[in-house]
DRENMARDO-579100 format. One record per residue: residue in one letter; chain; x, y, z of N, C-alpha, C, O in turn. Coordinates in Angstrom, 2 decimals, m for minus. Layout:
residues N
type, mol, nc1, nc2, nc3, cac1, cac2, cac3, cc1, cc2, cc3, oc1, oc2, oc3
A, A, X, Y, Z, X, Y, Z, X, Y, Z, X, Y, Z
...
This chain:
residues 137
type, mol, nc1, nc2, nc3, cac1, cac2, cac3, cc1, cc2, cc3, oc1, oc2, oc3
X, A, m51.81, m96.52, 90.25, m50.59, m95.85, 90.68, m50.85, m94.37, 90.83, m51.02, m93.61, 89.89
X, A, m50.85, m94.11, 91.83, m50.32, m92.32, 92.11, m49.04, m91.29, 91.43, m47.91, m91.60, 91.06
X, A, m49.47, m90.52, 91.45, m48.12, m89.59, 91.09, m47.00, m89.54, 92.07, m46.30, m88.53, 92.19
X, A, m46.80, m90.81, 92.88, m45.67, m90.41, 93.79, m45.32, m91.82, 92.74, m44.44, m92.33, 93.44
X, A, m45.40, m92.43, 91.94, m45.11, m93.88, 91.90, m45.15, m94.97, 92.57, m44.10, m95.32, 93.12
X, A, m46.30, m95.78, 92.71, m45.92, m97.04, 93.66, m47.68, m96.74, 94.03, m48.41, m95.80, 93.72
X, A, m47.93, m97.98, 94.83, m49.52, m97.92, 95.35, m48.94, m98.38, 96.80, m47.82, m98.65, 97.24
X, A, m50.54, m98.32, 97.43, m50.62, m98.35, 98.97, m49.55, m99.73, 99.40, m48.59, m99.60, 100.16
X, A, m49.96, m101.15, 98.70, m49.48, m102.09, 98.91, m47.54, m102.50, 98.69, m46.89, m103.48, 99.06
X, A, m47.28, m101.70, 98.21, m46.05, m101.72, 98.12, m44.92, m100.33, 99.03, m43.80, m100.40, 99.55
X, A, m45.99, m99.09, 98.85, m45.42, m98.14, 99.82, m46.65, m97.89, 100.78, m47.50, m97.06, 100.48
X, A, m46.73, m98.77, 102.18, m47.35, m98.38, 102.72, m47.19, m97.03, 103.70, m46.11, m97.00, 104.30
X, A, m48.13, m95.89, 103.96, m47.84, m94.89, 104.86, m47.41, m94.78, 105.82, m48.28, m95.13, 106.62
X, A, m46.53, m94.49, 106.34, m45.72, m94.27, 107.85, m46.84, m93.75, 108.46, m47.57, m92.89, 107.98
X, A, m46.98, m94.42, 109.81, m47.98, m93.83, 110.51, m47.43, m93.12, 111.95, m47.25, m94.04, 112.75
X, A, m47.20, m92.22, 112.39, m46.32, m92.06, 114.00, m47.59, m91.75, 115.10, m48.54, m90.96, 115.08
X, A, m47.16, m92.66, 115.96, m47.78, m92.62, 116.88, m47.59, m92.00, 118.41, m46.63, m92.35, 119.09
X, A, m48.62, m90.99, 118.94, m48.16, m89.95, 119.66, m48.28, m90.88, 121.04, m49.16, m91.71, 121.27
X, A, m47.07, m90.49, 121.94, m47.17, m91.03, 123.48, m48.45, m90.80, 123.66, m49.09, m90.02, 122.95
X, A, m48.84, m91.31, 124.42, m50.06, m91.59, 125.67, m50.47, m89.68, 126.45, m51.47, m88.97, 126.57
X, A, m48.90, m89.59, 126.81, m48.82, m88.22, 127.76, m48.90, m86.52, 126.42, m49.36, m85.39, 126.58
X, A, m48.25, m87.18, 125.30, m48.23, m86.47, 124.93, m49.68, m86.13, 123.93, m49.68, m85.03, 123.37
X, A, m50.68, m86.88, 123.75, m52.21, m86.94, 123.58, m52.88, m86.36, 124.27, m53.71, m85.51, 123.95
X, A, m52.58, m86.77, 125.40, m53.44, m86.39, 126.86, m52.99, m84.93, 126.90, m53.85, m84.14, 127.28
X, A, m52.03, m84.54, 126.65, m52.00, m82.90, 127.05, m52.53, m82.00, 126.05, m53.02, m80.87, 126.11
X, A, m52.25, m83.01, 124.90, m53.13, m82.13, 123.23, m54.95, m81.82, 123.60, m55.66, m80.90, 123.22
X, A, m55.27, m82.96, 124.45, m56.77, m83.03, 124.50, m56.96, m81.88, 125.94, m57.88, m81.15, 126.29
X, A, m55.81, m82.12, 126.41, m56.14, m81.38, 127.77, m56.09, m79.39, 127.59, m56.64, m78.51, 128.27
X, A, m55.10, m79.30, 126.31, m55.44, m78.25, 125.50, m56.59, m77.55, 125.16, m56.99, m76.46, 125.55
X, A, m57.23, m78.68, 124.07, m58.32, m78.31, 123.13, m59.29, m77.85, 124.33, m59.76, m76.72, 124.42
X, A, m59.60, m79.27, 125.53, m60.58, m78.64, 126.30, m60.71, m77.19, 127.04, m61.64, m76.41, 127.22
X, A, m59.29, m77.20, 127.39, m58.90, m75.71, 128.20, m59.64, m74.59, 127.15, m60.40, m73.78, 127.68
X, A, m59.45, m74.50, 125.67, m59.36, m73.91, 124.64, m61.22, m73.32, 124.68, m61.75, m72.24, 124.93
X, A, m61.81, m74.82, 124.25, m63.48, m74.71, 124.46, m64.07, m74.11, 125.18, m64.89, m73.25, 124.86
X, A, m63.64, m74.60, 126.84, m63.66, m74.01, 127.84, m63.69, m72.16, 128.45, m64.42, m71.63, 129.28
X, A, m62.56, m71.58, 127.60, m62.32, m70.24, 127.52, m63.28, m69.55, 126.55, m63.88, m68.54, 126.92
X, A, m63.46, m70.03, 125.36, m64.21, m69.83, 124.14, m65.85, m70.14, 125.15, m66.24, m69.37, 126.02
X, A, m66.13, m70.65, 124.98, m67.55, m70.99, 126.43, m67.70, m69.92, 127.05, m68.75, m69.30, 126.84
X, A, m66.75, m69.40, 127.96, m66.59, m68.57, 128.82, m66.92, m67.30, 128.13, m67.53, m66.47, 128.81
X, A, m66.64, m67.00, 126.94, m66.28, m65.82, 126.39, m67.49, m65.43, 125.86, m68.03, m64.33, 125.96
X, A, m67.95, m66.68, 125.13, m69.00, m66.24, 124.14, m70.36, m66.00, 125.50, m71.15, m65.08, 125.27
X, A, m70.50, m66.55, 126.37, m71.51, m66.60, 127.19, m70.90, m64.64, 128.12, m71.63, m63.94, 128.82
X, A, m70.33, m64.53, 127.96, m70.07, m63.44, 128.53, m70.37, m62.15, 127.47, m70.82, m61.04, 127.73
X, A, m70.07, m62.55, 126.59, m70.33, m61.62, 125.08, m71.81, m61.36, 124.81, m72.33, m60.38, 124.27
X, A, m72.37, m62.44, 125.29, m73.80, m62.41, 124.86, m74.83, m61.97, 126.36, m75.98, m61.56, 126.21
X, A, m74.31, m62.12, 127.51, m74.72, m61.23, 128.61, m74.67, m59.78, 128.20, m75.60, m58.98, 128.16
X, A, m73.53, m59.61, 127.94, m73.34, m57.85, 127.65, m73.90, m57.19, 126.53, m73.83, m55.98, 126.34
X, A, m74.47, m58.06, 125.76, m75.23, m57.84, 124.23, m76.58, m57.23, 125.27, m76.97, m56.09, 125.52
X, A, m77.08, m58.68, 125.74, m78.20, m58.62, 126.44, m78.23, m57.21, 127.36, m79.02, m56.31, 127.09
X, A, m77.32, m57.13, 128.43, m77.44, m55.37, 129.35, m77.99, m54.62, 128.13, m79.08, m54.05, 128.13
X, A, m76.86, m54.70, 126.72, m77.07, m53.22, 125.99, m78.00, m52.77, 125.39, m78.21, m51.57, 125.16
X, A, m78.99, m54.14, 124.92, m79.71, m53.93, 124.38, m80.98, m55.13, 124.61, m81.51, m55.90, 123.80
X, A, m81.14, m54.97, 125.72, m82.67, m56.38, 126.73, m83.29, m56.30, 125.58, m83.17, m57.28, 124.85
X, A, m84.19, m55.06, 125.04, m85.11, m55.83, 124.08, m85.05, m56.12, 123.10, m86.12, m56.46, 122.61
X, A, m83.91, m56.17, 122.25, m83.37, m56.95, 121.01, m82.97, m58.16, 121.33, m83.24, m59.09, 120.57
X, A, m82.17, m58.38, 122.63, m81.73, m59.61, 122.58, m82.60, m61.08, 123.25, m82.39, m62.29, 123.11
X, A, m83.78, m60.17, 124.13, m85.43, m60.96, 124.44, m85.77, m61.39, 123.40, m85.88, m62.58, 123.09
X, A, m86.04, m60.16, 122.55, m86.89, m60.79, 120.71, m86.13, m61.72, 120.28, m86.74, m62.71, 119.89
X, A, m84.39, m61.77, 120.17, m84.03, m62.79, 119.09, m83.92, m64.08, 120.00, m84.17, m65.21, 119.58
X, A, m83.51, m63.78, 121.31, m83.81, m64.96, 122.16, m84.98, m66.00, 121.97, m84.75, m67.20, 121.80
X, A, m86.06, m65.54, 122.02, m87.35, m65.75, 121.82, m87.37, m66.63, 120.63, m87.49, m67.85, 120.62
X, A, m87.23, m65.75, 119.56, m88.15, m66.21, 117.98, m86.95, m67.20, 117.47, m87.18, m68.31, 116.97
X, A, m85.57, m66.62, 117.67, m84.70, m67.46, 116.92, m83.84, m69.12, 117.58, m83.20, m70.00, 117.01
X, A, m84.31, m68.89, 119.17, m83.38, m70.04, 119.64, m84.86, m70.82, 119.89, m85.22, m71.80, 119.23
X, A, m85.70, m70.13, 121.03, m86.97, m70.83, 121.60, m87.37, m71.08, 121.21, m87.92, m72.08, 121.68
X, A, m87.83, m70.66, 119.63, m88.68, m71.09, 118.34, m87.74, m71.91, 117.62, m88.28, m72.20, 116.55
X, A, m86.56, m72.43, 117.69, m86.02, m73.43, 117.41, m86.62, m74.34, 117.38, m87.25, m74.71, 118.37
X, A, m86.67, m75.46, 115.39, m87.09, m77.07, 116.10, m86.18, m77.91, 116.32, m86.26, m79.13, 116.39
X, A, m84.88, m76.94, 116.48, m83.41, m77.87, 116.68, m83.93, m77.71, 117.98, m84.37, m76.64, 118.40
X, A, m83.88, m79.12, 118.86, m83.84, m79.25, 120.32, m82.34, m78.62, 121.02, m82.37, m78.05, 122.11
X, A, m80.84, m78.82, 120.12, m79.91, m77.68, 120.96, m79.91, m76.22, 121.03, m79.40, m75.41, 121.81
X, A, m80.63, m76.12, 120.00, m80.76, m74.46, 120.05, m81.47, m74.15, 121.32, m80.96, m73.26, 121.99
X, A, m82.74, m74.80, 121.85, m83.15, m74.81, 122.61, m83.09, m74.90, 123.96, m83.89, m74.57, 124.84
X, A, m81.78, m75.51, 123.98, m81.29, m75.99, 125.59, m80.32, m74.77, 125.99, m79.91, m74.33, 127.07
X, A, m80.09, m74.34, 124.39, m78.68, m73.53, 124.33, m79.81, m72.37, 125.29, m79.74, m72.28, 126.52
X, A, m80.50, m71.80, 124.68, m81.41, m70.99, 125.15, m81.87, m70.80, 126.91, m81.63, m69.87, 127.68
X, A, m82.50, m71.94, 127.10, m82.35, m72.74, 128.45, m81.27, m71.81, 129.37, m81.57, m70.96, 130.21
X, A, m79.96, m72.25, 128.96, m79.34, m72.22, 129.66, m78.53, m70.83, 129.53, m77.87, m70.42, 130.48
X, A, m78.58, m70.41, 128.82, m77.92, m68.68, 128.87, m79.44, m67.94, 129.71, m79.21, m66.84, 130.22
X, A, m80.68, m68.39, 129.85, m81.59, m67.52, 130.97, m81.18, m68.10, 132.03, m81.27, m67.50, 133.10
X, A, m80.70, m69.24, 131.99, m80.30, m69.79, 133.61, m79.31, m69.20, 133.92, m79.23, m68.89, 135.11
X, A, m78.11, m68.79, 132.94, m76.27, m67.65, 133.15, m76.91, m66.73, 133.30, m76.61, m66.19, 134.37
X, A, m77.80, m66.13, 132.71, m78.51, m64.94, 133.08, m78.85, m64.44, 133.93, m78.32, m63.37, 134.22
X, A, m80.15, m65.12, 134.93, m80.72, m65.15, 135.86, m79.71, m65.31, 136.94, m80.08, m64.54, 137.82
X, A, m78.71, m65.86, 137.31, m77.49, m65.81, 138.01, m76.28, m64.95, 137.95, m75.48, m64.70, 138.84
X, A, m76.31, m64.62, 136.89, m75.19, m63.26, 136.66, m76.01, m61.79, 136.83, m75.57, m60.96, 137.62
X, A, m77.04, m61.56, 136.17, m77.38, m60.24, 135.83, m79.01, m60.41, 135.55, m79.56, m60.50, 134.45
X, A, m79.52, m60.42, 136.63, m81.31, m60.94, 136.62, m81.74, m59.92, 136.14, m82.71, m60.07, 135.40
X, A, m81.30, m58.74, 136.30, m82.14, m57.47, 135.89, m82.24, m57.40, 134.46, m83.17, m56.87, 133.86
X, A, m81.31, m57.90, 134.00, m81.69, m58.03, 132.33, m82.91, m58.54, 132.31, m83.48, m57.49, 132.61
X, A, m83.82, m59.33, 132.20, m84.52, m60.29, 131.83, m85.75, m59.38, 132.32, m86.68, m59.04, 131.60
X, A, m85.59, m59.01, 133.77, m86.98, m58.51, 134.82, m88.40, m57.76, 133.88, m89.61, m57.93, 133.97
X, A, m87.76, m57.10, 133.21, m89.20, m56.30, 131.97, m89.69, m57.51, 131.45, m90.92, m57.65, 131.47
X, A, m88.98, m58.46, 130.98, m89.38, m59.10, 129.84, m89.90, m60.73, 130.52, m90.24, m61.65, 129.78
X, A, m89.87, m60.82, 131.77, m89.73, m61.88, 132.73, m91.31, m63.15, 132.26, m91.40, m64.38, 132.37
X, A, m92.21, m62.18, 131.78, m93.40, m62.58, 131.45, m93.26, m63.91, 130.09, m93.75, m65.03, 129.95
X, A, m92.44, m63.14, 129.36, m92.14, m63.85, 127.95, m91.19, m64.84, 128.50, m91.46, m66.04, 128.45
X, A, m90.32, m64.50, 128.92, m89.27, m65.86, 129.62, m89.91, m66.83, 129.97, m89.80, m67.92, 129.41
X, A, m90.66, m66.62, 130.92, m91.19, m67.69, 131.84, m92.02, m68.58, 130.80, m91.79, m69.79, 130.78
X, A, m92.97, m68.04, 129.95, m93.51, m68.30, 129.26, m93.02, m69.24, 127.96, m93.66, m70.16, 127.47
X, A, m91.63, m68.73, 127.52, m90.81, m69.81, 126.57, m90.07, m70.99, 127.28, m89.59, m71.97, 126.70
X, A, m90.04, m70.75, 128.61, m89.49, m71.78, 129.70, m90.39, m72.92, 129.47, m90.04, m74.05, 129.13
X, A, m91.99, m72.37, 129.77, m93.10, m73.65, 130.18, m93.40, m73.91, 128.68, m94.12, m74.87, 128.40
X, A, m92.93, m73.17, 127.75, m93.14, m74.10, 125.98, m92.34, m75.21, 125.79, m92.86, m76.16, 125.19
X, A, m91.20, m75.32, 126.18, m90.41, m76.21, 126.15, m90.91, m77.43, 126.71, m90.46, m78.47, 126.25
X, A, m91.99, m77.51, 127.88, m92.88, m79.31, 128.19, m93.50, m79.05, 127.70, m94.34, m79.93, 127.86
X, A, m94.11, m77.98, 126.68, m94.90, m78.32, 125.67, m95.20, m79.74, 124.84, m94.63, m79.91, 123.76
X, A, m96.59, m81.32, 125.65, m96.50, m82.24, 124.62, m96.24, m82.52, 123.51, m95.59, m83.52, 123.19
X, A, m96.83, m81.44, 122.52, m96.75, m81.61, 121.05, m95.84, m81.31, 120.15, m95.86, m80.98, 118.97
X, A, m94.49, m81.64, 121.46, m93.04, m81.41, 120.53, m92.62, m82.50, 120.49, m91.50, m82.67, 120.01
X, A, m93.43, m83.69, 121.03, m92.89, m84.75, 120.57, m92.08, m85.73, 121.96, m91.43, m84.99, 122.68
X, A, m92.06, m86.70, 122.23, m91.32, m87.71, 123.16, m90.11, m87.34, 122.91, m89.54, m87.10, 123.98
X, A, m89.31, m87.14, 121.86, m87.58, m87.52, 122.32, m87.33, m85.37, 122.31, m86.29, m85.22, 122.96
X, A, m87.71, m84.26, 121.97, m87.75, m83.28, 122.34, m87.83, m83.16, 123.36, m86.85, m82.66, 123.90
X, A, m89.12, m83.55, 124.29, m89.48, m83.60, 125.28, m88.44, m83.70, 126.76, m88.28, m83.04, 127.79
X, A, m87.89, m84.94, 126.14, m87.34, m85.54, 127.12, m86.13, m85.07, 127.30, m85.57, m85.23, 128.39
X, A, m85.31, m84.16, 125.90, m83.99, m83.59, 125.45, m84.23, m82.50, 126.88, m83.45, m82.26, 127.80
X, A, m85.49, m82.05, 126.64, m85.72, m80.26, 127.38, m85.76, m80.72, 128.68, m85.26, m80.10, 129.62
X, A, m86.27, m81.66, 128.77, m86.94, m81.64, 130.53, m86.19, m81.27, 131.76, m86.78, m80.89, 132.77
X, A, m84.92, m81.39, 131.69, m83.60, m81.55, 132.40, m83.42, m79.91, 132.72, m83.53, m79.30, 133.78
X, A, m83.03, m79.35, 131.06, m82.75, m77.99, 131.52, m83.59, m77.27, 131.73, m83.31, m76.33, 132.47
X, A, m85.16, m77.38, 131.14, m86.08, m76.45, 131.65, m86.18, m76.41, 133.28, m86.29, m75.41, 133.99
X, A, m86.13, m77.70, 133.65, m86.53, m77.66, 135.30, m85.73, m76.72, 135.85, m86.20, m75.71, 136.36
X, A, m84.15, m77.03, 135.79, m83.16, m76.59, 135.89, m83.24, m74.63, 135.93, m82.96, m73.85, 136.84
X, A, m83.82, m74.32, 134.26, m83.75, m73.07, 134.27, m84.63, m72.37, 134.85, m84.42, m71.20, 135.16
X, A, m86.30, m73.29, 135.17, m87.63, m72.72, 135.52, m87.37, m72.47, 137.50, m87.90, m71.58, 138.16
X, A, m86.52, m73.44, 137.99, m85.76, m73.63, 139.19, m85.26, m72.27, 139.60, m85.56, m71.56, 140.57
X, A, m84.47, m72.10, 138.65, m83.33, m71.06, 139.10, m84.19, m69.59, 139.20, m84.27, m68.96, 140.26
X, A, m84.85, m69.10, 137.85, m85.76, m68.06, 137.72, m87.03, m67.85, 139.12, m87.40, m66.88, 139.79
X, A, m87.35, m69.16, 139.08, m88.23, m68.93, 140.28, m87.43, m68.62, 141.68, m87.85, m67.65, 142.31
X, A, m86.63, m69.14, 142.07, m85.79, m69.04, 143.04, m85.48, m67.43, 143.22, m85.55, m66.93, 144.34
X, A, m85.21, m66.82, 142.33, m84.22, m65.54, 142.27, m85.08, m64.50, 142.08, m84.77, m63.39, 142.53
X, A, m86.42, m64.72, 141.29, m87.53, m64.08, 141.20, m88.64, m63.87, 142.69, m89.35, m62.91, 143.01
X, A, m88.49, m64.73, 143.11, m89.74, m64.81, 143.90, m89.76, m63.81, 145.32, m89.02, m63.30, 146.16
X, A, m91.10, m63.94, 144.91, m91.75, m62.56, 146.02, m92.39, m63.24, 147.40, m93.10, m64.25, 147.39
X, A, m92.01, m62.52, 148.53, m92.78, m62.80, 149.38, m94.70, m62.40, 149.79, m95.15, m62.35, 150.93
X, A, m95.27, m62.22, 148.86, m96.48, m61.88, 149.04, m97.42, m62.86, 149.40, m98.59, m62.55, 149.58
């Protein structure tokens, strides 16, 4: 017995159940919500990057790329790919090391299911950099 008196089997919990429409707009919320928050933080961390390229190269580098979490990694991935499309000149000094933590990522000896996590966005990000980078010589 609980301190309300009575157990589950005799007072069972009222459960209310939300319309269909009215779910769908709670979820259609949260996403809007993520969505903005996404937006924000990827914009927050461009302008980190303008203020300060070679602090935010180094922690880029050692703390996401040197990740053995495979999302840290994609996360990484893909803010040089927002990068390289918003504001390339950030990166341009440091373009050597980029490229370079790009082609670590098919690095074999991270393993088959790493591997296969990265493959998608590296192409993706090694794609875009080359594209936006490239010289006619």
């Amino acid at each position: 017995m609980g301190p309300q008196g009575g157990d589950l089997m005799s007072n069972p919990p009222v459960l209310s159940i939300a319309s269909s429409s009215s779910l769908t707009a709670q979820l259609s919320s949260t996403n809007l919500q993520l969505g903005l928050l996404r937006r924000s933080s990827r914009t927050a961390l461009v302008l980190v990057g303008a203020a300060a390229p070679k602090e935010f190269i180094n922690f880029l580098i050692t703390e996401k790329f040197g990740s053995k979490i495979d999302s840290d990694r994609v996360g990484a991935l893909k803010l040089v790919s927002h990068i390289v499309k918003r504001r390339p000149l950030i990166l341009y000094d440091y373009l050597d090391r980029i490229i370079e933590n790009i082609l670590r990522s098919l690095d074999p000896t991270l393993g088959a299911t790493s591997r296969d996590a990265l493959l998608q966005p590296t192409t993706v990000t090694l794609r875009g950099t080359c594209a936006n980078f490239a010289t006619d010589e």
